[in-house]
N, C-alpha and C positions, 0 to 999 in steps of 0.2 A: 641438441639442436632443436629449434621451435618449429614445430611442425605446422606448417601455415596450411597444407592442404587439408589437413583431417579440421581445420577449423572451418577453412571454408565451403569443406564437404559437411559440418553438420549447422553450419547457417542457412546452408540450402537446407536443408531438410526440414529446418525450421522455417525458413521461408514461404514453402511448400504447405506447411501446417497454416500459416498465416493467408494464404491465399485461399485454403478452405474455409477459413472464416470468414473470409469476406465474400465466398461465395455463397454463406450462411447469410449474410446483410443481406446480398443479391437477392434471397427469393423473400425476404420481406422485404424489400422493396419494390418487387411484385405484385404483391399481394396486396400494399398499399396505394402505389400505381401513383406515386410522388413526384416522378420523371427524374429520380437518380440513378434507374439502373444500370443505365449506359457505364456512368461512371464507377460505380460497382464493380461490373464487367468487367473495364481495361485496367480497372485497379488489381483485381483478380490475376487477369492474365500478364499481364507487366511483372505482377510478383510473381507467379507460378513458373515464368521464363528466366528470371532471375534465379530463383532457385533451383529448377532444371540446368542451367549454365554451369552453376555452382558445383551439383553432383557429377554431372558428364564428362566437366576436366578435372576429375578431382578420382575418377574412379579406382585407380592402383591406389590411394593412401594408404596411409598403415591406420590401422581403424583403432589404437591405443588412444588415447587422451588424458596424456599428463599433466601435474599440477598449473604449471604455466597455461595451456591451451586452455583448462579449464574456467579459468580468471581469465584469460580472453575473451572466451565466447561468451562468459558472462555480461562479460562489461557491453562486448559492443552488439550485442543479439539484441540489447535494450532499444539503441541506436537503428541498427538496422529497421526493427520491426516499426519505430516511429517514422522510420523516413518514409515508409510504403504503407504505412498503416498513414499518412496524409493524404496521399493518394485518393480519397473517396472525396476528403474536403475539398482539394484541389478542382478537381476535373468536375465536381458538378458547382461548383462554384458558391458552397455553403461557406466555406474560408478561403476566400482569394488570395489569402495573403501566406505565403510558403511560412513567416517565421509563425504566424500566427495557427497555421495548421500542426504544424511540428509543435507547438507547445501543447496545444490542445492533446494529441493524440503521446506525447510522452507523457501529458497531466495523465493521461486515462491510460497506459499502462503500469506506470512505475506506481496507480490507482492515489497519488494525489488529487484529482479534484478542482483543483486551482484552474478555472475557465476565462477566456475572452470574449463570449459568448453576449451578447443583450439582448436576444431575441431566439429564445430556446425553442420557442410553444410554435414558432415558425417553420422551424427546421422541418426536412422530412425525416417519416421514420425511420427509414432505413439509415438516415443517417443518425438519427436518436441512436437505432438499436447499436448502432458500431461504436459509438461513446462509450456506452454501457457494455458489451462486449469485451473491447480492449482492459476493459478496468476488472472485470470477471475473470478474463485470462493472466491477466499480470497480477491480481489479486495471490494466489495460488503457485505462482512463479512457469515463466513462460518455460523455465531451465527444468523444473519438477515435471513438468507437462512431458518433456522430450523423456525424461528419463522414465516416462510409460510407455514412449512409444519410439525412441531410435533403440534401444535395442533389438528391435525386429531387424533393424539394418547393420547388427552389428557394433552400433556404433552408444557410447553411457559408460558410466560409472561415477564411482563417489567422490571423483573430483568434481566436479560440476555439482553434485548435490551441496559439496562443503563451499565452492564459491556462490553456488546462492543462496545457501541459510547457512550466512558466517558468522552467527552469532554462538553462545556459548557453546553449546552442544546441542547438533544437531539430530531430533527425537525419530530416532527409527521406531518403526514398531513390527518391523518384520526384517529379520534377517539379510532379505537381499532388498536393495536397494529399489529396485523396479518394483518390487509388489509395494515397499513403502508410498512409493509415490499412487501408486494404482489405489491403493487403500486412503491416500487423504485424499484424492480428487472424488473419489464415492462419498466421502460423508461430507465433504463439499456440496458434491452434486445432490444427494439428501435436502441439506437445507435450503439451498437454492431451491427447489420444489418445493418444499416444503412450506417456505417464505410466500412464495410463487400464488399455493393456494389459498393463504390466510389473508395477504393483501388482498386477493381477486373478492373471497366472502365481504371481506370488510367494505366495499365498492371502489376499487381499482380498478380501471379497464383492462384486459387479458397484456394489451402491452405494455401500458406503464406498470404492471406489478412485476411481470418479467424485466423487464430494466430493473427496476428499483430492488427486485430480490438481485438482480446481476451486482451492481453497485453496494447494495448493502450487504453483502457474503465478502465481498471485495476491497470492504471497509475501504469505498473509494470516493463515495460521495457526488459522482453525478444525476444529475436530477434529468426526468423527462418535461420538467415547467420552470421556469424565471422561478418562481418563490419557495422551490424546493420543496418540502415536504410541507411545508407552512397552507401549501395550496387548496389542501383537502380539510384543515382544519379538523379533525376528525381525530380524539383520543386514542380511539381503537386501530387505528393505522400508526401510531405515533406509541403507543403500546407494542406493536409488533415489530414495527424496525427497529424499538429498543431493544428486544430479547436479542433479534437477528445478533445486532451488531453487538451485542456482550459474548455470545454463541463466536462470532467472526475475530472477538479481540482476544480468545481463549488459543492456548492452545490444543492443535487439531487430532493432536497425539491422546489428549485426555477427552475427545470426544468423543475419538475408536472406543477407546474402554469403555467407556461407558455405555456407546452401541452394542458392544458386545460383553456384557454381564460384569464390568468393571468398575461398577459408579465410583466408588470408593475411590479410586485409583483420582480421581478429579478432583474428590472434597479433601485426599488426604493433602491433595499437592499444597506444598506451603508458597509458591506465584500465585494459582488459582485464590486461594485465602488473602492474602493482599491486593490481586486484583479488584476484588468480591468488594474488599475493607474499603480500597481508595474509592471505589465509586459511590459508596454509600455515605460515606463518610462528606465526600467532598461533596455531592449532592444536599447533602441534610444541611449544610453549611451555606449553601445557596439558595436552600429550600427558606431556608428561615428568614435572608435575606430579601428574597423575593416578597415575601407576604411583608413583610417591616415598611418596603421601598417602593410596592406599587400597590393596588385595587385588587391585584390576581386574589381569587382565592386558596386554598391550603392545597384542593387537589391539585390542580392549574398548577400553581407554583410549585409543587413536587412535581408533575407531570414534564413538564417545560426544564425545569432544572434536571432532572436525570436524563431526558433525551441531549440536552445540549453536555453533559458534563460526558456522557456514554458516546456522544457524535465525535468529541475532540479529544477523549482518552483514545479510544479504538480507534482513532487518525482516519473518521469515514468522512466528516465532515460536512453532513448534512443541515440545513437550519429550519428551526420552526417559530423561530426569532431573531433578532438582532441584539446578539450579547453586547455590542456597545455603547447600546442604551443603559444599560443597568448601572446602577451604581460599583463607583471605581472601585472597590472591595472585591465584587462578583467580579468584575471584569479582569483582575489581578488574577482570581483563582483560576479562570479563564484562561487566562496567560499562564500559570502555575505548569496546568494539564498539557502543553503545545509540547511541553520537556519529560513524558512521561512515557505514551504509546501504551501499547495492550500486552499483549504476553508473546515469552519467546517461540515460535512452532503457529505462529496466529498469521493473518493478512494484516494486522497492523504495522506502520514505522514507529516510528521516537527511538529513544534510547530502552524500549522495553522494562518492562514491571521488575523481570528479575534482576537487571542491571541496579536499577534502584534500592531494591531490599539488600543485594551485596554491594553496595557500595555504603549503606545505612548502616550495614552491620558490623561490617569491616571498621568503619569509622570510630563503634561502639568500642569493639573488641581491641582497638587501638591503645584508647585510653585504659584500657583496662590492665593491658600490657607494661603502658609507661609505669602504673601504679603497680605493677607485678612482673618486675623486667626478667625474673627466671622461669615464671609462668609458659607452659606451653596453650596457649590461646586459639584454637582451628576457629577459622570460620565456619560454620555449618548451617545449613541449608535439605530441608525434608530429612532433617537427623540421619546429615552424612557431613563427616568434613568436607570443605571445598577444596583443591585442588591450588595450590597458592599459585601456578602459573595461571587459572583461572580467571582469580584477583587480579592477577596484573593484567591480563586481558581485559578486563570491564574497567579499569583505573584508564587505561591506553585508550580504551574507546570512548569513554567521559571526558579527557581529555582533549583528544582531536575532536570530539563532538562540541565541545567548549569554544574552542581557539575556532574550527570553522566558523561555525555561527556567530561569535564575535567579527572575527577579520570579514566574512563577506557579508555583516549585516555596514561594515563602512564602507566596505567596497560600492554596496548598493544604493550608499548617497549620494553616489554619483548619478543616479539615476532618478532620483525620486526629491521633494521638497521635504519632507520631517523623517524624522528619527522612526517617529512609530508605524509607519506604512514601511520604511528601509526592516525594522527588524520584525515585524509582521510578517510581511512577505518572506523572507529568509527562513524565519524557526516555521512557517507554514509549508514552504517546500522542504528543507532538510527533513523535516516530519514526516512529510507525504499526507499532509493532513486535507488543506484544499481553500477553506476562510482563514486570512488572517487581522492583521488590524489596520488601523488608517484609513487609506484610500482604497485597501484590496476585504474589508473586511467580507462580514455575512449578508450584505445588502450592496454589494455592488461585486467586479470582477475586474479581470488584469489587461483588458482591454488596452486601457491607455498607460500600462507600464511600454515605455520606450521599447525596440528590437532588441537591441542589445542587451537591455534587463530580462528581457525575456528566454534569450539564449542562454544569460548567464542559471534564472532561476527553474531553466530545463536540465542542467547541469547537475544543480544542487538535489533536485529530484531523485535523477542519476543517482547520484552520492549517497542520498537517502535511504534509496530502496535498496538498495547494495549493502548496506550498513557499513558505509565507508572504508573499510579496509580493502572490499575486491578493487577497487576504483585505485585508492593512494598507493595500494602493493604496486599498483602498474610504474605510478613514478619513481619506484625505488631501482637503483644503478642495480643493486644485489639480487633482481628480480629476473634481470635479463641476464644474468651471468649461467652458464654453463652450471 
């Protein structure tokens, strides 16, 4: 039987986390003195009441949390947190518009990117910082976060860590479950400082480099200015949010090692080595392009093509140009990387680096079969066989990742005037990337996609950041069954 109380007793809990952070906005917007903190405030308390409710009729539950509950509160902890995470827009009247809040604030946890916004540099900070915020927390998984810290109440375990990194296997790196999470949010929290200070040397003011390290660890792509990173003009800043966001598209499992006297453990990984390959690779191919097809010079056009190819692999989204200007070649590979993402255990979306090399190699090893049909053929991966239910796993997720982004890039013509802004916008949210093409590209935003495209492409977000099966499990008949 589905235990609704232990769900809704660890919503509250999480509720409760969500209202501390907004009571984090609260004293920078103090400090700033903007006139949002009122709204801060009752955003705060509203949520902290809600999830007080949550715990106090919920207090006999049975504090287990099984498979179903798990994929529950995954799905809809995303849901909740955006509904009260609008709250700040709302009430001080930066987003008047409830659909337009809600997309904003599910853009900035599920850490897509994808804004309404045309007047950034207006906003107040405090509401800047809560952008940037929401994208640092959802970056890292709001679900990983609880499982540092509900266990003090009792309440974790590895259901919940497998419905929110349901991708192939998910990298412990310590036995129990809770130190796992405790140990990526540290070397999270490393770079994020660490970001923090190099932005500030390079001339970041103390709060757009804390955003912008928030956003770029969170490979989520909110900016503190209309022209995103393009603003500052400045190599050396465009230099470091590169490293960040290769650092942010890696997995976080191979960065522990390497914190701790393991480098090796990272150069051996054979993801890491493809990740490594496809950015350089696809860069030098754009690099060459760029010098062919404009004035840039060699550094210029290496510097600009690795930021933009490193901003839409690692799905952070950032721009220091408008890729669709470039000639339609570049703008294809451009397109190429929307279907790609960073690595599995990373703040990235897409379909993931590893998914790609096993779905590449499988392909290989297929034909190699047909020509050697008594041949025993493994796939292998870091010189291990793979696991052939594995295979079918990533074949299942290629697929439904296929068929959605088809079926709702027609869906979304219902919404929109061309093809290329309808499948823009779709492979940019199933991505979680934040620019896509047509009318939503890198120079403009989702302002005037219609309400109901809007709902639908918070949805796909949703889907996104999930990596689709915690989400599609829910609509299976054999999900609900005893």
């Amino acid at each position: 039987m589905l235990n609704i109380k232990i769900i809704l007793r660890t919503l509250g809990f999480l509720l409760i986390g969500e209202s501390l952070i907004l009571l984090l906005a609260l004293a920078v917007s103090f400090i700033y003195k903007d006139g949002d903190s009122i709204a801060f405030l009752e955003s705060a308390l509203i949520t902290m009441t809600v999830g007080g409710l949550f715990i106090a009729t919920t207090y006999k539950a049975s504090k287990k949390i099984g498979k179903r509950e798990g994929y529950i509160i995954v799905s809809i902890v995303w849901i909740f947190f955006s509904l009260f995470g609008s709250l700040p827009y709302l009430l001080s009247n930066s987003i008047p518009s409830f659909t337009n809040a809600f997309f904003e604030t599910m853009s900035g946890f599920t850490t897509t990117g994808s804004s309404i916004l045309n007047n950034i540099e207006e906003m107040p900070h405090g509401i800047l910082f809560w952008r940037s915020i929401t994208q640092w927390v959802g970056g890292m998984g709001i679900v990983v976060l609880s499982l540092a810290v509900l266990p003090a109440f009792g309440i974790g375990g590895m259901s919940l860590f497998t419905a929110e990194s349901p991708g192939i296997s998910p990298d412990k790196v310590n036995p129990k479950i809770k130190d796992t999470a405790k140990i990526l949010w540290n070397v999270y929290l490393i770079f994020t400082l660490a970001e923090t200070i190099l932005l500030f040397v390079g001339g970041m003011g103390v709060f757009d480099a804390v955003c912008h390290s928030f956003t770029t660890m969170a490979t989520g792509g909110y900016s503190t200015k209309q022209a995103s990173i393009a603003h500052w003009n400045s190599p050396y800043i465009q230099y470091v949010i590169t490293f960040f966001m290769i650092l942010a598209g890696t997995n976080f499992s191979l960065s522990y090692f390497a914190f701790t006297g393991s480098p090796k453990k990272m150069f051996k990984n054979e993801e890491f080595k493809y990740y490594i390959l496809f950015i350089f690779s696809v860069t030098l191919l754009i690099t060459i392009g760029l010098i062919l097809s404009t004035n840039n010079g060699i550094e210029e056009s290496f510097r600009t093509s690795l930021f933009q190819v490193v901003s839409i692999l690692t799905t952070t989204g950032y721009a220091t140009t408008d890729y669709l200007l470039w000639a339609p070649i570049l703008t294809a590979l451009i397109l190429m990387l929307f279907f790609v993402g960073g690595s599995t255990g990373s703040t990235g979306g897409g379909i993931k680096t590893m998914r790609i090399v096993l779905l590449v190699k499988n392909s290989y090893y297929e034909l190699r079969r047909l020509i050697h049909p008594n041949a025993v053929i493994p796939v292998r991966f870091n010189k291990r066989s793979v696991n052939p239910q594995t295979i079918t796993n990533v074949l299942a997720f290629f697929f439904f990742y296929v068929v959605v982004f088809f079926l709702s890039s027609l869906f979304f013509m219902l919404f929109v005037d061309d093809y290329e802004t309808s499948i823009g916008a779709v492979a940019t949210s199933l991505g979680n990337i934040g620019p896509g093409f047509g009318t939503v590209g890198p120079s403009a935003t989702f302002a005037h996609i219609p309400s109901a495209g809007k709902w639908f492409l918070s949805f796909l977000m949703l889907l996104g950041r999930l990596e689709l099966f915690t989400i599609i499990v829910l609509f299976s008949p054999a999900f609900w069954k005893r």
